[in-house]
C-alpha positions as protocol buffer text, in pm:
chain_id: "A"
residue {
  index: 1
  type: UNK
  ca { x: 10747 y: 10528 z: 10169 }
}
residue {
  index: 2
  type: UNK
  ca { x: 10427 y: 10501 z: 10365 }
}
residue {
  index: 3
  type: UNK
  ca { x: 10406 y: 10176 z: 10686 }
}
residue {
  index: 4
  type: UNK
  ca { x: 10214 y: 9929 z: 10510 }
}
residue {
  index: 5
  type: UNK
  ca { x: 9951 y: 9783 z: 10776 }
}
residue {
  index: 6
  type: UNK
  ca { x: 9903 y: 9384 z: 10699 }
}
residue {
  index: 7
  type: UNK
  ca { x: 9540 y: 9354 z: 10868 }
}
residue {
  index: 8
  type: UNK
  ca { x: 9393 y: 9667 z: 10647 }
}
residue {
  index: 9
  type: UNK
  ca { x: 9329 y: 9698 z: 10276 }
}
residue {
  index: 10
  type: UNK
  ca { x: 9497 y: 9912 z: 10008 }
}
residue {
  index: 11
  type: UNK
  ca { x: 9389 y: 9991 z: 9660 }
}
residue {
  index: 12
  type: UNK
  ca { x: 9635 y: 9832 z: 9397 }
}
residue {
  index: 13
  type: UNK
  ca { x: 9572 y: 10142 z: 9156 }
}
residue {
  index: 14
  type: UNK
  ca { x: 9594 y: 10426 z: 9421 }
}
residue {
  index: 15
  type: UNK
  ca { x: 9772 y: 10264 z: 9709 }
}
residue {
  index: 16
  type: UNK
  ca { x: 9459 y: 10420 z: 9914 }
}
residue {
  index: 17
  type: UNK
  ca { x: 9457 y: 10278 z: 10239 }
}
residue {
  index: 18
  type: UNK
  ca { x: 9074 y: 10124 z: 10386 }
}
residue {
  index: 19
  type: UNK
  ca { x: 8969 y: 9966 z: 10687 }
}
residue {
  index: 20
  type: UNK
  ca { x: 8958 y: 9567 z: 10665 }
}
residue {
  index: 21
  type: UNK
  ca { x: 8562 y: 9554 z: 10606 }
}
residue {
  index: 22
  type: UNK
  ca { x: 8579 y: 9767 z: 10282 }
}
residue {
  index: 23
  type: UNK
  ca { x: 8666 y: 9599 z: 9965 }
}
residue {
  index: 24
  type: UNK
  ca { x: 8592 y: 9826 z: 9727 }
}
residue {
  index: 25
  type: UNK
  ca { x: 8814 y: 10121 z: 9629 }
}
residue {
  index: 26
  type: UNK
  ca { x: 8575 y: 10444 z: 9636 }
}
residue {
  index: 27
  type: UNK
  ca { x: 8769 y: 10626 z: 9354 }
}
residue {
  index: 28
  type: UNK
  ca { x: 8874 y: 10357 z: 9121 }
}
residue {
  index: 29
  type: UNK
  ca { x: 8573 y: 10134 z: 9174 }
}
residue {
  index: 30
  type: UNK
  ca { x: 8891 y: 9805 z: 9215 }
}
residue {
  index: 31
  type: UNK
  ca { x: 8904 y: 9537 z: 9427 }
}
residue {
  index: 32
  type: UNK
  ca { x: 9098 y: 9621 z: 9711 }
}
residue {
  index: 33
  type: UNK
  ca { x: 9401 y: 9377 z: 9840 }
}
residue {
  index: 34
  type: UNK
  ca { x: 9525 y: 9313 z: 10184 }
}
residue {
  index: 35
  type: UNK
  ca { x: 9792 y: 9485 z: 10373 }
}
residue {
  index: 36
  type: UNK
  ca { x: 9980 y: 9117 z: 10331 }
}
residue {
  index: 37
  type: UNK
  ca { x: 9938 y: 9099 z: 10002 }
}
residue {
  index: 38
  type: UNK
  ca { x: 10046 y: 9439 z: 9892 }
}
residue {
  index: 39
  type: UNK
  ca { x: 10382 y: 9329 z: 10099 }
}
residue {
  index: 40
  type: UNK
  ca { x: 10407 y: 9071 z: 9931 }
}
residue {
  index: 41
  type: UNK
  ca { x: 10412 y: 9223 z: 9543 }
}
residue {
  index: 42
  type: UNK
  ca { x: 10635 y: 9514 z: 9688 }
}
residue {
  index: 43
  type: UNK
  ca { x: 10872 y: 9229 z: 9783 }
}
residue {
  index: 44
  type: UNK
  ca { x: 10872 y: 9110 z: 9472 }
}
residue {
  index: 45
  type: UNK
  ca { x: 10919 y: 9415 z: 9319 }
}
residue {
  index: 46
  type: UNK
  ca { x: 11207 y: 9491 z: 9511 }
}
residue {
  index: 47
  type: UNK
  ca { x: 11360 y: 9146 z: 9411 }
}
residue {
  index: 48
  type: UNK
  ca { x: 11314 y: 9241 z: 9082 }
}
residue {
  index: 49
  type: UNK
  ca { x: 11515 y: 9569 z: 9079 }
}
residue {
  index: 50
  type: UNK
  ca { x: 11850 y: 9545 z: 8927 }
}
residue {
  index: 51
  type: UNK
  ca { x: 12082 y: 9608 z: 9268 }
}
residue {
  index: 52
  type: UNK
  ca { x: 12289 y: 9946 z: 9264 }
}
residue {
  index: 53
  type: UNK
  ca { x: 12442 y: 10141 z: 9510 }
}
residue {
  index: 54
  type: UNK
  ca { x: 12219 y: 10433 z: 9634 }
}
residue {
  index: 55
  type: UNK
  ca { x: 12552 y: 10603 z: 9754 }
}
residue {
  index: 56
  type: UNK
  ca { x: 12679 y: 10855 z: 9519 }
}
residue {
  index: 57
  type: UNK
  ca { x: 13040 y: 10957 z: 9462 }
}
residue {
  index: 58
  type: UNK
  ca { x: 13186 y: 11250 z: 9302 }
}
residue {
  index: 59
  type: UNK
  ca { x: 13312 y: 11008 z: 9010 }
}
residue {
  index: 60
  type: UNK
  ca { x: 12931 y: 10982 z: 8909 }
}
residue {
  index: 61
  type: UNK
  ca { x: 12827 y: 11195 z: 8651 }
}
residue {
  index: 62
  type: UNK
  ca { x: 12547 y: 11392 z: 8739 }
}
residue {
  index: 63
  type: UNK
  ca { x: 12203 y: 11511 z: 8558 }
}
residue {
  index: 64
  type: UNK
  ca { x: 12003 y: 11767 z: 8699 }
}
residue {
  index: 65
  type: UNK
  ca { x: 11620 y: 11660 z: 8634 }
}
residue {
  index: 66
  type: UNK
  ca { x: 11368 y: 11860 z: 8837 }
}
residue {
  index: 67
  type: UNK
  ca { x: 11402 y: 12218 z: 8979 }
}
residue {
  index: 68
  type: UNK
  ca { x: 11150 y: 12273 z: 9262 }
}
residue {
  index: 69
  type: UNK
  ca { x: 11063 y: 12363 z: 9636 }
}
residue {
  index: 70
  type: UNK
  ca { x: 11253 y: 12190 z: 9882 }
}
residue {
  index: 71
  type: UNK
  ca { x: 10982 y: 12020 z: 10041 }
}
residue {
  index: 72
  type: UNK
  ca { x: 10888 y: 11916 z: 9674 }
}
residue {
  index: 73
  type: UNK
  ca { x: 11220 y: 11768 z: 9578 }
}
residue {
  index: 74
  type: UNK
  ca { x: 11326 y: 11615 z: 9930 }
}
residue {
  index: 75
  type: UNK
  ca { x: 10920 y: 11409 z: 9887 }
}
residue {
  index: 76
  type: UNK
  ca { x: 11035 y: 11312 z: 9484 }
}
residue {
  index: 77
  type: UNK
  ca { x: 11417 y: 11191 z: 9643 }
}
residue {
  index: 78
  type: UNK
  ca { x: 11223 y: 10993 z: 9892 }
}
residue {
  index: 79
  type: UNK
  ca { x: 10994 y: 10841 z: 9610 }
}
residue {
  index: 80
  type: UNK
  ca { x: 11301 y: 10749 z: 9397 }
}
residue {
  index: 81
  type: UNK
  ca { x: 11508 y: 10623 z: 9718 }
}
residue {
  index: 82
  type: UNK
  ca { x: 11182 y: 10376 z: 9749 }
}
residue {
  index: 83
  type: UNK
  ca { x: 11296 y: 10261 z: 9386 }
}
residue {
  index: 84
  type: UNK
  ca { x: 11642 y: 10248 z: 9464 }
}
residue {
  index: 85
  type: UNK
  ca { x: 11755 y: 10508 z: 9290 }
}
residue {
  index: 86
  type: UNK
  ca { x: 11993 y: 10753 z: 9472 }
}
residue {
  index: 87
  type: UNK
  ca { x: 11951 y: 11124 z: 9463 }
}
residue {
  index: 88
  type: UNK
  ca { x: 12108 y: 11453 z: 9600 }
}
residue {
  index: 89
  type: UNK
  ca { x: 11949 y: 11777 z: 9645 }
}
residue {
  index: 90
  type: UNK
  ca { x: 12157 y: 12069 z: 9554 }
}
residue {
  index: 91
  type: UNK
  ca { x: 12139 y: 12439 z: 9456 }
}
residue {
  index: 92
  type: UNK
  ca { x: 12294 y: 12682 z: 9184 }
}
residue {
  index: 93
  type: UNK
  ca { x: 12633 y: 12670 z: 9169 }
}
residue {
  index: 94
  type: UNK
  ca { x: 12727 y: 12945 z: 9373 }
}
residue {
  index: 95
  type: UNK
  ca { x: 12410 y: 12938 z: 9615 }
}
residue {
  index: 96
  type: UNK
  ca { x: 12395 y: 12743 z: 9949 }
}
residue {
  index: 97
  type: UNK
  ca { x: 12280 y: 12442 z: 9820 }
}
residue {
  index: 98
  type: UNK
  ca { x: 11963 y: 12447 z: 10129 }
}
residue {
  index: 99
  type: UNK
  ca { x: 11744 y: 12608 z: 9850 }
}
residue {
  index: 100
  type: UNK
  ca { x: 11714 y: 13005 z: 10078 }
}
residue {
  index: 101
  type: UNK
  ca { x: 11950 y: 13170 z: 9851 }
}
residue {
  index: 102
  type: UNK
  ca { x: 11830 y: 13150 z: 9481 }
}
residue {
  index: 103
  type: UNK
  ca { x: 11446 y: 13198 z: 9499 }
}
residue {
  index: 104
  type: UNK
  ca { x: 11396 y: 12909 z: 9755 }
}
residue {
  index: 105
  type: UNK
  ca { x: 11439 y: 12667 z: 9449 }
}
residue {
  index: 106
  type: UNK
  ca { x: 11665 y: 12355 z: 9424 }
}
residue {
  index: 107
  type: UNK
  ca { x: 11742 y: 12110 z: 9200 }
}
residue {
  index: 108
  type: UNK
  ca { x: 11692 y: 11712 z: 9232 }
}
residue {
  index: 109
  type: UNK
  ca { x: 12021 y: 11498 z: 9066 }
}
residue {
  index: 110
  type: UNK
  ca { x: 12097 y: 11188 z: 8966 }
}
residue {
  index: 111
  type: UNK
  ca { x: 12318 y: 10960 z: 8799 }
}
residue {
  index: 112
  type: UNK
  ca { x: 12274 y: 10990 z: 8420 }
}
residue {
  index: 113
  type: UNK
  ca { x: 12242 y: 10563 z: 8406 }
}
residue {
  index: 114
  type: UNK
  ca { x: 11991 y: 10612 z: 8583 }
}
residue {
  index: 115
  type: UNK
  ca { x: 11780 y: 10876 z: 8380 }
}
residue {
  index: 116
  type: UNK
  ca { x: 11517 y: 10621 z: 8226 }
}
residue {
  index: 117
  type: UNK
  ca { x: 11444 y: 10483 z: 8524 }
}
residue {
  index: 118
  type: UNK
  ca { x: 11409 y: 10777 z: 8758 }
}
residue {
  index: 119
  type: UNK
  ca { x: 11189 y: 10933 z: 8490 }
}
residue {
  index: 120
  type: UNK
  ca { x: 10955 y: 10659 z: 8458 }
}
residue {
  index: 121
  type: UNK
  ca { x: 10929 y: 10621 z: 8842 }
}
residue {
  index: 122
  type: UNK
  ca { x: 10861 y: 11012 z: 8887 }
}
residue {
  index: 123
  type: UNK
  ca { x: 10616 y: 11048 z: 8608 }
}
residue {
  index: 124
  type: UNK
  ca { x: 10435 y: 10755 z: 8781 }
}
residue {
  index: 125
  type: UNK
  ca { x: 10474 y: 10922 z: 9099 }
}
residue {
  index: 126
  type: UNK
  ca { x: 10263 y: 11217 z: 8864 }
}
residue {
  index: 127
  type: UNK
  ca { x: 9987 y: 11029 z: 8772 }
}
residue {
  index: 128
  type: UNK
  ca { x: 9952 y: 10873 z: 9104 }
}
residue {
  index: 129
  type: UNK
  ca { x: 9934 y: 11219 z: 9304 }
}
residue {
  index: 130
  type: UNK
  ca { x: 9736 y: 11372 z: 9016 }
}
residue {
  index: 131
  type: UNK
  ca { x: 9488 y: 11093 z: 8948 }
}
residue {
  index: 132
  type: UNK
  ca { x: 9521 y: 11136 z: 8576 }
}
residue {
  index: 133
  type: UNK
  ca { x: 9577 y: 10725 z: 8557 }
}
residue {
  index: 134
  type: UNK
  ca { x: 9182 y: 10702 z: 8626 }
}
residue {
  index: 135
  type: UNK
  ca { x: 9109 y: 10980 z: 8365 }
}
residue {
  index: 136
  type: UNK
  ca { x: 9018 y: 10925 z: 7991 }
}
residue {
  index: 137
  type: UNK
  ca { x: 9337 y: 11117 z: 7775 }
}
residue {
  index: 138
  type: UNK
  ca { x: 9269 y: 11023 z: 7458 }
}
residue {
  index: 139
  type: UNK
  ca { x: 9105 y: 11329 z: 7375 }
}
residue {
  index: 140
  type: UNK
  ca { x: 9369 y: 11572 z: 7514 }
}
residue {
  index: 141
  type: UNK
  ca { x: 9512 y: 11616 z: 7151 }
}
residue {
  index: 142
  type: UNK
  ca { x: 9208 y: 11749 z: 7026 }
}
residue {
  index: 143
  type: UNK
  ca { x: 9191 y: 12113 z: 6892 }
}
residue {
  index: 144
  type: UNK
  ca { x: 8910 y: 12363 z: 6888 }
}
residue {
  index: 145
  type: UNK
  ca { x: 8918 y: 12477 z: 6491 }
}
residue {
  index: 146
  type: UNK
  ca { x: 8616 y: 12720 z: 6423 }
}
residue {
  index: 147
  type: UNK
  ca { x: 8697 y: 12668 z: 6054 }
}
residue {
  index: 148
  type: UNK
  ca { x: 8549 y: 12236 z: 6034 }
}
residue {
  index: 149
  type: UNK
  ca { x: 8201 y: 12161 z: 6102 }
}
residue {
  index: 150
  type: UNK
  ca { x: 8277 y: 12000 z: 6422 }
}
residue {
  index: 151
  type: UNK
  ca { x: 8520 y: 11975 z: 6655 }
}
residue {
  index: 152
  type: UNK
  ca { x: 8608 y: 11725 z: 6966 }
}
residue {
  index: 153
  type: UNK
  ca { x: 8623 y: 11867 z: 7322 }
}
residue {
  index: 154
  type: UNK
  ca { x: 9004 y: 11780 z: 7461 }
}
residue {
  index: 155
  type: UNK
  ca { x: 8867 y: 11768 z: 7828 }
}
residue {
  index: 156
  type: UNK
  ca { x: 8563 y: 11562 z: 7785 }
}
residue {
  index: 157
  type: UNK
  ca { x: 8529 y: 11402 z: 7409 }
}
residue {
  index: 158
  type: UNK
  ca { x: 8201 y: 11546 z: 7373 }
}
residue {
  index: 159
  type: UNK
  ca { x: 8184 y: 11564 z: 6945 }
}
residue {
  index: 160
  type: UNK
  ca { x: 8003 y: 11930 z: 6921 }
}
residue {
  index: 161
  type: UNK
  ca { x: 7901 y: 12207 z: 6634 }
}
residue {
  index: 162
  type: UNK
  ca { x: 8194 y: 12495 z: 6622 }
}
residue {
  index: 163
  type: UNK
  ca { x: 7885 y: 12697 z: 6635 }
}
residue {
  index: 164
  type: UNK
  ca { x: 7928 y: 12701 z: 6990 }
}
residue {
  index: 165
  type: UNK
  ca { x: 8238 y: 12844 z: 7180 }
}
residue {
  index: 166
  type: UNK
  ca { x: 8164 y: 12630 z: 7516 }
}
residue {
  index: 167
  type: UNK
  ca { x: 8148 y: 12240 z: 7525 }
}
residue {
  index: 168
  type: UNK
  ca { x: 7808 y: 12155 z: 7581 }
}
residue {
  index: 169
  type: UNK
  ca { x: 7875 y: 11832 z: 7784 }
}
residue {
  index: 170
  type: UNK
  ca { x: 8153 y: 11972 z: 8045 }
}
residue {
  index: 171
  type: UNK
  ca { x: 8108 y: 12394 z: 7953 }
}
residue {
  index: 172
  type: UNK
  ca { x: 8515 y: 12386 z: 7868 }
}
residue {
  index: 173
  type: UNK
  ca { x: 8522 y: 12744 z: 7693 }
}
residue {
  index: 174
  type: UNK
  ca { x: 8676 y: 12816 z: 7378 }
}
């Protein structure tokens, strides 16, 4: 979790952090909100959590739920810590557990109560670092079939002739 300045401004959609004279957000075109105020909801968000303990015994029953990079998995524990969900980091059974024997992979665990949650806070966490919350994905269903008259482009939603192979609007290639 990031220091929160109070006398700068922060994007409520992208968290981007802007100097106090800017009040737009550049990339989601939003009104930006104060370093006080964005306190402020995270307080209330934290008052709204249900309270668990973020220490973990071996009594827990644990679910494995992302295999990764260290680096990758120590920045998602930190992301679900800031949610108060408690994580470990381990490796295979049989490996090290610091993620240099085994490929350099490890694996991110958590309680199994705690699946739903951790879940929806990491695929959050997704569409935050991704930016796919300010994309359109309505269209990402769509399917090229050369057999119909026309098809939809799943990147764009540019309605086009199956004549053509490339989407005319964004050149997505077929």
């Amino acid at each position: 979790m990031r220091y929160t300045d109070p006398d700068l401004k922060y994007c409520p959609r992208c968290d981007e952090e802007y100097r106090a004279e800017i009040s737009t957000c550049v990339s989601c075109a939003v009104a930006l909100i104060t370093g006080s105020e964005k306190l402020a909801v995270e307080q209330e968000v934290a008052k709204s959590r249900p309270s668990r303990s973020m220490e973990l015994s071996s009594d827990d029953e644990m679910a494995d739920i992302r295999k990764g990079p260290l680096g990758e998995m120590k920045h998602l524990q930190t992301v679900l810590a800031a949610n108060s969900i408690p994580s470990l980091i381990g490796g295979e059974k049989g490996g090290c557990g610091k993620g240099c024997c085994g490929g350099g992979e490890v694996y991110l665990r958590i309680r199994i109560e705690d699946g739903q949650e951790a879940m929806a806070v990491l695929a959050q966490e997704f569409k935050r670092t991704t930016a796919l919350d300010s994309y359109d994905l309505s269209n990402i269903h769509a399917v090229y079939d050369r057999g119909a008259e026309q098809t939809t482009c799943p990147a764009c939603g540019f309605v086009f002739s199956t004549d053509s192979s490339t989407c005319p609007d964004c050149g997505l290639c077929f």
